[in-house]
C-alpha positions in Angstrom: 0.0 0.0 0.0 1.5 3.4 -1.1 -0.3 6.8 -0.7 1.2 10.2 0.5 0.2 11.9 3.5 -2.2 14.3 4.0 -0.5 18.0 5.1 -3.2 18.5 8.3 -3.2 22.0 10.3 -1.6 21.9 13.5 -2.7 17.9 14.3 0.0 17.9 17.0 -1.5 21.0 18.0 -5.3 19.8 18.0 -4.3 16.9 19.8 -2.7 18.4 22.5 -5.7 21.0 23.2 -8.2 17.8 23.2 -6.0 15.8 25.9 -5.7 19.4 28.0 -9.5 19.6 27.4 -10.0 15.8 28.8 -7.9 16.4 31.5 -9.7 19.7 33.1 -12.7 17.0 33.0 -11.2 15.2 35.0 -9.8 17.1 37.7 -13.6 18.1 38.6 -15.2 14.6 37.8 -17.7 13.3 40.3 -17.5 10.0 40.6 -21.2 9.1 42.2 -22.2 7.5 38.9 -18.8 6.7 37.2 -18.6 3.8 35.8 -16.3 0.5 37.3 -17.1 -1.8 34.6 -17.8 0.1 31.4 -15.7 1.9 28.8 -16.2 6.1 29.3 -13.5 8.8 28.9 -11.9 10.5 31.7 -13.9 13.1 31.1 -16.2 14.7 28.4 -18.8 13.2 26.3 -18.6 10.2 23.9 -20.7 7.8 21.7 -20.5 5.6 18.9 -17.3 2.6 19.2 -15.0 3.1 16.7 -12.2 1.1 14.7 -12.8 -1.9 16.9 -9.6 -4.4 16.2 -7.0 -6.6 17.2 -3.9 -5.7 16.3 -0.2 -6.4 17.8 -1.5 -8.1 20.7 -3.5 -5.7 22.5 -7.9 -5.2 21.3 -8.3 -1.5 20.8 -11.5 -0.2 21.1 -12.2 3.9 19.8 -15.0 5.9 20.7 -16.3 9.4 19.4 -15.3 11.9 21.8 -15.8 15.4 22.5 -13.0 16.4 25.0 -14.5 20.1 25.8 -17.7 19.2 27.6 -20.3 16.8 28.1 -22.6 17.4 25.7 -21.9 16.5 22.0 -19.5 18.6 20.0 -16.9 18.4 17.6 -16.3 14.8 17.5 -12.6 13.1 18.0 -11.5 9.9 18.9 -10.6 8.5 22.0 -9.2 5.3 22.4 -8.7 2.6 24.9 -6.8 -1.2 24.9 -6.6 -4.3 26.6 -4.6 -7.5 26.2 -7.2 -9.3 27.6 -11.0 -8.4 27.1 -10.9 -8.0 31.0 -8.8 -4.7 32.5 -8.4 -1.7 30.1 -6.1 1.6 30.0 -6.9 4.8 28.6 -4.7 6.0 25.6 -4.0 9.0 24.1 -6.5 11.1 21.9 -6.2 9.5 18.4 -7.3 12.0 15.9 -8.6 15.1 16.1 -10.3 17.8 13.3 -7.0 18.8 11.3 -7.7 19.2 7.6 -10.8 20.7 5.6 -12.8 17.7 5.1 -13.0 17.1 8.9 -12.8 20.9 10.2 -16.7 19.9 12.1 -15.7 16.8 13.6 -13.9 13.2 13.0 -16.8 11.1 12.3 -17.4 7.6 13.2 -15.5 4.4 11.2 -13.8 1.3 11.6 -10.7 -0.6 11.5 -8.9 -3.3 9.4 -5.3 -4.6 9.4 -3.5 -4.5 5.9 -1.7 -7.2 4.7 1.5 -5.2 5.1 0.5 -5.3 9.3 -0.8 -1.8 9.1 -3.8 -0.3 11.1 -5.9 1.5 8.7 -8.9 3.5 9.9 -11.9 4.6 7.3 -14.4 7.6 9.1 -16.1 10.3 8.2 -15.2 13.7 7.5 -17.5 16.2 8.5 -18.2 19.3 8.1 -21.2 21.7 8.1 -22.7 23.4 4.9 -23.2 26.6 6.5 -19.9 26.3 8.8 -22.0 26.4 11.9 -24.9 23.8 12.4 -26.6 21.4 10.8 -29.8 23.5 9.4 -28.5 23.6 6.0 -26.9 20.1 6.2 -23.9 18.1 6.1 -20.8 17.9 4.0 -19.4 14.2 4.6 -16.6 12.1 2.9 -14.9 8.7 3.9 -11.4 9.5 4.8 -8.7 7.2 5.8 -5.7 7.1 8.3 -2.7 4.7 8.8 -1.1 3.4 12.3 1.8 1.1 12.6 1.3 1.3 17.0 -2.3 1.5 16.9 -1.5 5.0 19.1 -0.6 7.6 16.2 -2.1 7.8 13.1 -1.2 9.4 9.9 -4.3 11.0 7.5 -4.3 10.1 4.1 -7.7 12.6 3.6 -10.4 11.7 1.7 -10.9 8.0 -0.3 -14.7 8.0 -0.9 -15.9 11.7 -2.3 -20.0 12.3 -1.6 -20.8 11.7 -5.5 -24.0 14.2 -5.4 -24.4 17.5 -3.5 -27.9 16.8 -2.6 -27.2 13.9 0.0 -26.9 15.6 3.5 -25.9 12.7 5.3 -23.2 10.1 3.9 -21.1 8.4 6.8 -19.8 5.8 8.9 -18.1 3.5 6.5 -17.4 -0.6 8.0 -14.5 -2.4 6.2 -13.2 -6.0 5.8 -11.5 -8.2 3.8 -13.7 -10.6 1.4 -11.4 -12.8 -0.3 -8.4 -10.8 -2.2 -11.0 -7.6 -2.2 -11.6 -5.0 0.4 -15.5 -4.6 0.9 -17.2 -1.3 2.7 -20.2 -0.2 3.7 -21.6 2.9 5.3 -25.1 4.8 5.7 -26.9 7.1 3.2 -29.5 9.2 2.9 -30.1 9.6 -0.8 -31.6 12.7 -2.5 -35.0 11.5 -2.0 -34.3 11.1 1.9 -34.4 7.2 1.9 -32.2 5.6 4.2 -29.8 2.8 2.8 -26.9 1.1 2.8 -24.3 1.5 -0.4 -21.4 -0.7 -1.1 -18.1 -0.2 -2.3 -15.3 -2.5 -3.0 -11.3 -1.9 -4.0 -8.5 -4.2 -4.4 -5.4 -1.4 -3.0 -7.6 -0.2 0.2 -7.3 3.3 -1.3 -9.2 3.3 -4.9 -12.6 2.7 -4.2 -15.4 1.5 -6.5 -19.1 1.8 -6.1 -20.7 -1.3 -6.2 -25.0 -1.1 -5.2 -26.7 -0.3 -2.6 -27.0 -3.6 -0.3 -29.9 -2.3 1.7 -32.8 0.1 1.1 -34.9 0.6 4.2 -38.6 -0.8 3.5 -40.0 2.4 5.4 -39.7 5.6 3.4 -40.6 7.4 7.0 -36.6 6.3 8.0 -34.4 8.4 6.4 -31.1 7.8 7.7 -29.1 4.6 8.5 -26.6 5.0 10.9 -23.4 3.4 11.9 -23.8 -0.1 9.5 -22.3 -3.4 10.0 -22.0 -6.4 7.9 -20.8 -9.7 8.7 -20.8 -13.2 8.5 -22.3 -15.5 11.1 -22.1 -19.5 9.8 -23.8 -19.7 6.6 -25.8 -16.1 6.8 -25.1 -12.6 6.7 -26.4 -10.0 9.0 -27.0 -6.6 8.1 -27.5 -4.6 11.1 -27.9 0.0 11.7 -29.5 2.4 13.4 -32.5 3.6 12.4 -33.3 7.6 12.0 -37.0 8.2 11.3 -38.3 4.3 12.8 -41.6 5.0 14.4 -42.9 2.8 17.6 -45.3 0.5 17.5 -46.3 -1.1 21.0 -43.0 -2.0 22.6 -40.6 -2.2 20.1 -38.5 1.0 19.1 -39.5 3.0 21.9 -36.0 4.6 22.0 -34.9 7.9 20.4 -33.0 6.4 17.7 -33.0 2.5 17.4 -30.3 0.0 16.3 -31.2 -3.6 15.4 -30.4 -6.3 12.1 -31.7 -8.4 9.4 -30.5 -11.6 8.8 -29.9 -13.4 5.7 -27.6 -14.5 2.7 -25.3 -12.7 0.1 -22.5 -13.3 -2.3 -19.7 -10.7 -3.2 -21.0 -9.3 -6.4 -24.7 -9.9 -5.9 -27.6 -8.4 -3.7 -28.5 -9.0 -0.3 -31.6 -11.3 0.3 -33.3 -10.8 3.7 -34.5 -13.9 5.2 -35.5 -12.2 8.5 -37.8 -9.8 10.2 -36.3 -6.8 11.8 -35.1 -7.8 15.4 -33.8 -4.6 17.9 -30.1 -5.7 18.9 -31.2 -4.5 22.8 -34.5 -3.8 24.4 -33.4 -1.7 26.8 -33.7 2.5 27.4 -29.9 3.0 26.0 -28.8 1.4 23.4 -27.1 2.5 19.8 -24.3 2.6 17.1 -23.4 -1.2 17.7 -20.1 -2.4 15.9 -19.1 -5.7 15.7 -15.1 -7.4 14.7 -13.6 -10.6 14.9 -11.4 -11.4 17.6 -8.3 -13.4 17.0 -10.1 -16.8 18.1 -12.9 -16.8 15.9 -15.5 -15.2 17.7 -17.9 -12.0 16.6 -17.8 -9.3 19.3 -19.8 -6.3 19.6 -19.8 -3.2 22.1 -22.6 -0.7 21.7 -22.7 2.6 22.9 -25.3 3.5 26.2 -26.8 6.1 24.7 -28.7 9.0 27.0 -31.1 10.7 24.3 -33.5 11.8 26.6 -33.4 14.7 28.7 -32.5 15.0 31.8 -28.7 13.6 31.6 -27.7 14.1 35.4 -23.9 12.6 34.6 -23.3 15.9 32.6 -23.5 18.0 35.4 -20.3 15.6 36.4 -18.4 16.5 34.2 -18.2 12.9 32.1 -21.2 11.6 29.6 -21.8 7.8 27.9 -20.4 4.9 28.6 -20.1 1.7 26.0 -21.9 -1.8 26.9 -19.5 -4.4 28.0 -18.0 -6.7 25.3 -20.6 -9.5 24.0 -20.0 -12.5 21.8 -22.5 -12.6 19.0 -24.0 -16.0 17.8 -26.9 -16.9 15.8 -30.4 -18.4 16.8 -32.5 -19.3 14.6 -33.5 -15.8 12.9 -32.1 -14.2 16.0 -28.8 -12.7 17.3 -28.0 -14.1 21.1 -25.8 -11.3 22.4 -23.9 -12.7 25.9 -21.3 -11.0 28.0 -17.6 -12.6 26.7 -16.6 -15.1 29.0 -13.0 -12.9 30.3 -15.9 -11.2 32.0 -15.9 -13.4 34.8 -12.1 -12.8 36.0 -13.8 -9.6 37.2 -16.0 -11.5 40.0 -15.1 -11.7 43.4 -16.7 -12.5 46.5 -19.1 -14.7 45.5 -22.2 -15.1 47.7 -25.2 -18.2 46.6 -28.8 -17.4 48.0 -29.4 -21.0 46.9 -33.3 -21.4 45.9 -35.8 -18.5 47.8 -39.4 -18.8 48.1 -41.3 -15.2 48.5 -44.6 -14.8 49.7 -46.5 -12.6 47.6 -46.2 -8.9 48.6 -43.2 -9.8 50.5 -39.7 -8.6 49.5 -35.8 -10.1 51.1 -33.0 -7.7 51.3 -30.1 -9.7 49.4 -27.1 -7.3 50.1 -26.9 -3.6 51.9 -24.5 -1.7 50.1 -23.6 -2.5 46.4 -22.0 -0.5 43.8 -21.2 -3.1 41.1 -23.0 -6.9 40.9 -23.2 -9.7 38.5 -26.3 -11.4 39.4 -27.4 -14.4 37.9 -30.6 -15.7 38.8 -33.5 -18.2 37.8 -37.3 -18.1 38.3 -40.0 -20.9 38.4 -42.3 -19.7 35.9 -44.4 -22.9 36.2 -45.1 -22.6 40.0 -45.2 -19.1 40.4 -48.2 -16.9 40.7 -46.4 -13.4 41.6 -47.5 -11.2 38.9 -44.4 -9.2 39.2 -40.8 -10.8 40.0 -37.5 -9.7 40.2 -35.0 -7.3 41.7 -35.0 -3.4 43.4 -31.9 -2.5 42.0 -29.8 0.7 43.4 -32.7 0.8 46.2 -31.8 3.7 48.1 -33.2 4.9 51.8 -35.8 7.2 50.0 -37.4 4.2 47.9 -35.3 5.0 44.7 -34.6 2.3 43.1 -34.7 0.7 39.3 -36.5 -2.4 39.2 -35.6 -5.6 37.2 -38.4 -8.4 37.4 -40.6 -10.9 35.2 -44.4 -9.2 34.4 -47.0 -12.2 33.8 -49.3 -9.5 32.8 -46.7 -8.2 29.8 -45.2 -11.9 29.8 -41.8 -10.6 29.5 -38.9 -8.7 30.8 -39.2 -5.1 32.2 -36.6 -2.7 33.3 -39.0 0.0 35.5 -37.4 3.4 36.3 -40.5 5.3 37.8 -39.0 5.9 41.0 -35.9 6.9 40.1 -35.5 10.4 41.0 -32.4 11.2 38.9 -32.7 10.8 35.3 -35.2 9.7 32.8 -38.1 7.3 33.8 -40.0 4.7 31.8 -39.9 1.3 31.8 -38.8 -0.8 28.9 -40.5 -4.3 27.5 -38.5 -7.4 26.5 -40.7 -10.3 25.1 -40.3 -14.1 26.3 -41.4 -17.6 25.4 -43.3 -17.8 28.3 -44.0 -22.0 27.4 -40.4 -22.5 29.2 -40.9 -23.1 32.6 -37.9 -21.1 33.8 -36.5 -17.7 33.5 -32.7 -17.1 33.1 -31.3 -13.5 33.8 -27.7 -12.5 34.5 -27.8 -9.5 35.2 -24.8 -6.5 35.1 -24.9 -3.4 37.7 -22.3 -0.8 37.7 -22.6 2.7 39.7 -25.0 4.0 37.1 -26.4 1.1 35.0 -27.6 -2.5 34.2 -27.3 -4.6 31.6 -29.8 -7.7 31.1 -29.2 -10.9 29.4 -32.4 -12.8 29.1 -32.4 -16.6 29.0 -28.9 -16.9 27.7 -28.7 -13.5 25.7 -31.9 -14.4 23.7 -32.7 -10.7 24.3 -31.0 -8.1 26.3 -31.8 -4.4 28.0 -29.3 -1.9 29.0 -30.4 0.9 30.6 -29.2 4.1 33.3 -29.6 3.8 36.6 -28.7 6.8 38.4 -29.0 6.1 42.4 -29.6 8.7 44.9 -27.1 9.4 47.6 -26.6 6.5 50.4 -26.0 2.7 50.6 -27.5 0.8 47.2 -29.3 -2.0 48.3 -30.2 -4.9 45.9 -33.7 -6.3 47.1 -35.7 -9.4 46.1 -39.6 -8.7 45.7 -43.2 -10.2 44.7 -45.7 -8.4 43.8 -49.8 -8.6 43.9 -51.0 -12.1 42.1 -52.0 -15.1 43.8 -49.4 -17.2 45.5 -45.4 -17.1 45.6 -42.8 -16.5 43.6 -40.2 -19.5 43.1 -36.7 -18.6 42.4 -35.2 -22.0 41.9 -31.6 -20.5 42.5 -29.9 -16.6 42.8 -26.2 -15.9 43.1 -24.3 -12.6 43.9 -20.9 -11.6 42.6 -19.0 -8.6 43.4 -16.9 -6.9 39.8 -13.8 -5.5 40.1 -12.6 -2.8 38.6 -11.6 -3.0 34.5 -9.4 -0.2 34.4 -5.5 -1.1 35.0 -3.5 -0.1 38.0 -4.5 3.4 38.8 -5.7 4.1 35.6 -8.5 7.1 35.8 
């Protein structure tokens, strides 16, 4: 691979600002909701992962960053790695806004390794029609950058040109290697404001040829698909973005914006065939921009970015703002994803403590443990003998009665994450649907400082959502509610996390 380098404006320069921006963050950060188990910056605001990869021994994960507050702003990348999938340390601000194409912000991308051994990153530059907001639209192009340390990068500009002035959005392009030929995709929203996917496909990583677009979105109401993905999973291919424009309809895509998949098959050269409905990738009140990559055994992994849409967002008053989802491993199910924390996951649990099997008597509810800032619970109800109408955990229960509750709802027959007495934050509850002809319920469920993340039967679906606790000890509390008999949990298990951040990493 041979292409010049870009001459950028002051990168250094840009750089330097962003860390001194990141570390007055820091210095004032209030820790009550800080996460111990979840990917953030130091300080700031971020959102989508980036450039996720393995390269030279250590997994890199990148995140849009804006190192000057905590709300969004020009976008840049931060950038965390890990040998291990377990304890992570923070590393240096990779790119920042340095050349024309980019002067609004260093969109999102993603990573592949070259076959010369090189970390090349494709994003989006961005910039803004009328130089200050996005009234009059965007300008957007897919750049690329080279690493040899996965640390500093060197821009090569812009690869992929927007080929008509009339498309406002044109972004986040995913890249891998399909044979001898590099393959990307990335979202559109074409002149006539229909969200789709366009392919491209080069044999030098630098020219880049159009090839169709893969995937048109069926509802002409959705008019932006963000942050793509396309991979392989056994003999399928999933297609999977976030949806601009996707209107609700009973429990499903209840969110802001909402990211799910398609399933289905495909061969280089040829269209997409869908075999699938749409399926959301997680359930849960935060949740978007998924990206998945291959880790060096084999297996799919994903991180998504906790996304806090809707107003208020008390963590921005703390000076930090988003957090990523832990890492999942990605399998297929039938015409489903299962989605499950990785398995380094549980190096992380200490101080183990096994409730055995509990029954409750309706209305009745068993403190489990006093004072908890971070839990993996794992947990299995009797949905045969049980007659509680509502079942589960008071998670983050404070002295007030705050508390976010986790339970089974016979009445919804599924999965519910209920906020309503949370005073900090947003409210809402969120629905997850279940088989409800198995006669048990699996959860394993993931609490940091401000969070929880749900993995239903086995990851057959999944809810992450803020938690936000009031001030005092966070008790985790076993309930039933109304109904008419007791609820059955055939076993219920407690793990302490420790931290994933290395040493005294911030």
């Amino acid at each position: 691979m041979n292409i010049e380098s870009l001459p950028t404006y002051h990168q250094d320069e840009q750089l330097a600002q962003a860390e001194a921006g990141v570390e007055k963050l820091f210095k004032q950060r209030n820790d009550r909701w800080y996460p111990l188990e979840h990917i953030a910056s130091p300080g700031g605001w971020i959102n989508d992962p980036n450039g996720l990869c393995y390269y030279k021994g250590r997994y890199h994960v990148y995140y849009q960053l804006h190192p000057y507050g905590t709300k969004w702003g020009p976008m840049h990348w931060g950038h965390v790695s890990s040998e291990n999938l377990v304890t992570w340390r923070h590393e240096p601000i990779a790119m920042a806004p340095s050349f024309e194409a980019e002067r609004d912000g260093v969109f999102s991308g993603s990573a592949v390794i070259s076959d010369d051994n090189k970390l090349v990153i494709y994003y989006t530059g961005h910039r803004w029609r009328n130089g200050i907001d996005e009234r009059e639209g965007n300008l957007q192009e897919q750049c690329m950058a080279i690493s040899e340390d996965g640390i500093h990068f060197e821009k090569k500009g812009v690869v992929i040109p927007c080929p008509d002035d009339r498309i406002l959005h044109f972004r986040d392009p995913k890249v891998w290697k399909q044979g001898s030929e590099w393959r990307m995709v990335f979202g559109v929203s074409t002149p006539e404001h229909r969200g789709e996917i366009w392919m491209y496909h080069s044999n030098d990583m630098i020219h880049w040829e159009f090839d169709r677009p893969i995937y048109q979105h069926p509802d002409p109401d959705v008019f932006m698909l963000e942050c793509p993905d396309m991979f392989p999973l056994g003999d399928k291919w999933v297609i999977c973005y976030s949806a601009m424009g996707l209107k609700h309809t009973g429990f499903e895509a209840r969110n802001h914006n909402n990211a799910g998949y398609v399933i289905g098959s495909w061969q280089a050269g040829g269209d997409f065939h869908q075999e699938s409905d749409f399926h959301l990738w997680d359930r849960g009140h935060n949740f978007y921009a998924p990206q998945t990559f291959q880790a060096p055994d084999g297996r799919r992994l994903v991180f998504g970015w906790m996304s806090p849409f809707t107003e208020p967002i008390p963590m921005q008053d703390d000076s930090w703002c988003g957090q990523l989802t832990i890492p999942r491993v990605v399998s297929l199910a039938g015409d489903h994803l299962r989605t499950q924390p990785v398995h380094e996951f549980e190096q992380l649990k200490s101080n183990i403590q096994d409730f055995g099997s509990v029954n409750l008597a309706v209305n009745a509810s068993q403190k489990l443990l006093s004072d908890v800032q971070t839990a993996d619970i794992e947990m299995e109800i009797d949905l045969k003998r049980s007659q509680a109408e509502r079942i589960g955990l008071e998670i983050h229960r404070t002295s007030n009665g705050d508390h976010t509750l986790v339970c089974y709802d016979d009445q919804l027959q599924g999965v519910v994450i209920d906020r309503h007495c949370n005073t900090y934050g947003d409210r809402g509850y969120r629905t997850a649907p279940l088989d409800t002809t198995d006669d048990t319920l699996k959860l394993h469920i993931i609490v940091d400082r401000n969070s929880v993340e749900v993995y239903i039967n086995d990851g057959l679906e999944v809810m992450s959502s803020y938690s936000f606790p009031a001030e005092g000890p966070r008790e985790i509390r076993l309930i039933a509610e109304s109904g008419e008999g007791s609820a059955y949990i055939n076993r219920i298990s407690i793990a302490q996390l420790t931290t994933i951040w290395e040493g005294n990493d911030r």
